[in-house]
N, C-alpha and C positions, 0 to 999 in steps of 0.2 A: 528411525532415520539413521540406518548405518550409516558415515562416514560422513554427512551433514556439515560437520565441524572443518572439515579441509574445502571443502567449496566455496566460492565466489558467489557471493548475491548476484543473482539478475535480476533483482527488481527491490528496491525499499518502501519501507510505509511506516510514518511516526505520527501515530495518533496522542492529543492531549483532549481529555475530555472533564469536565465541567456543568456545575449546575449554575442556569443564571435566572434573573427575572422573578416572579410572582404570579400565579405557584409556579417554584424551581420547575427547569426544563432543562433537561439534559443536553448540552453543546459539544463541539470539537471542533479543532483545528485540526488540521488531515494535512500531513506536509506527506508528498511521495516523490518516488522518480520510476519510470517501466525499463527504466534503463543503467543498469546501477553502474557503466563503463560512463557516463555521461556527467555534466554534472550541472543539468535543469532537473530540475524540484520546480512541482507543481502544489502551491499550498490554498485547500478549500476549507472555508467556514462551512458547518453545519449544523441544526437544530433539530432536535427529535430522534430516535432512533432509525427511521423509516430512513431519512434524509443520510443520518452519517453511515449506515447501513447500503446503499445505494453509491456513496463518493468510494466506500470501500471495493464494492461491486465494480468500479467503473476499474479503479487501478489492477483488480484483477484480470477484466478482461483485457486491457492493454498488454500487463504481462503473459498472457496466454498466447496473445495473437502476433507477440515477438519470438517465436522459438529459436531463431537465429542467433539470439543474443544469450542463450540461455548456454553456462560453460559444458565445455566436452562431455564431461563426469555425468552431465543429466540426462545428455539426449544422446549417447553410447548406451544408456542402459535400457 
């Protein structure tokens, strides 16, 4: 990831994850935004792999499907 370090996020994602319950079961809090110029933060609970696995998938595809938003440095190359 040449040059990685001087670019602008366009898009974040702050996962905290956790065991809860009986038997433990793997949780997270999923705070993102597809828009890292903005400043809405979308924050989802989730349980399981399959589930926090899936809210991650979701913020990807929003980020993919803004290319516009994405700085010069990414979508010049």
């Amino acid at each position: 990831m040449a040059g990685a370090a001087t670019r602008k996020p366009t898009a974040i994602l702050v996962v905290a994850a956790w065991y809860e319950g009986e038997p433990p079961r793997l949780a997270a809090r999923i705070t993102y935004t597809s828009d890292a110029s903005r400043p809405s933060l979308v924050t989802v609970t989730a349980a399981g792999p399959d589930e926090i696995t899936s809210a991650v998938g979701e913020w990807l595809s929003q980020a993919e499907a803004a290319p516009t938003r994405r700085d010069a440095a990414v979508t010049d190359e």
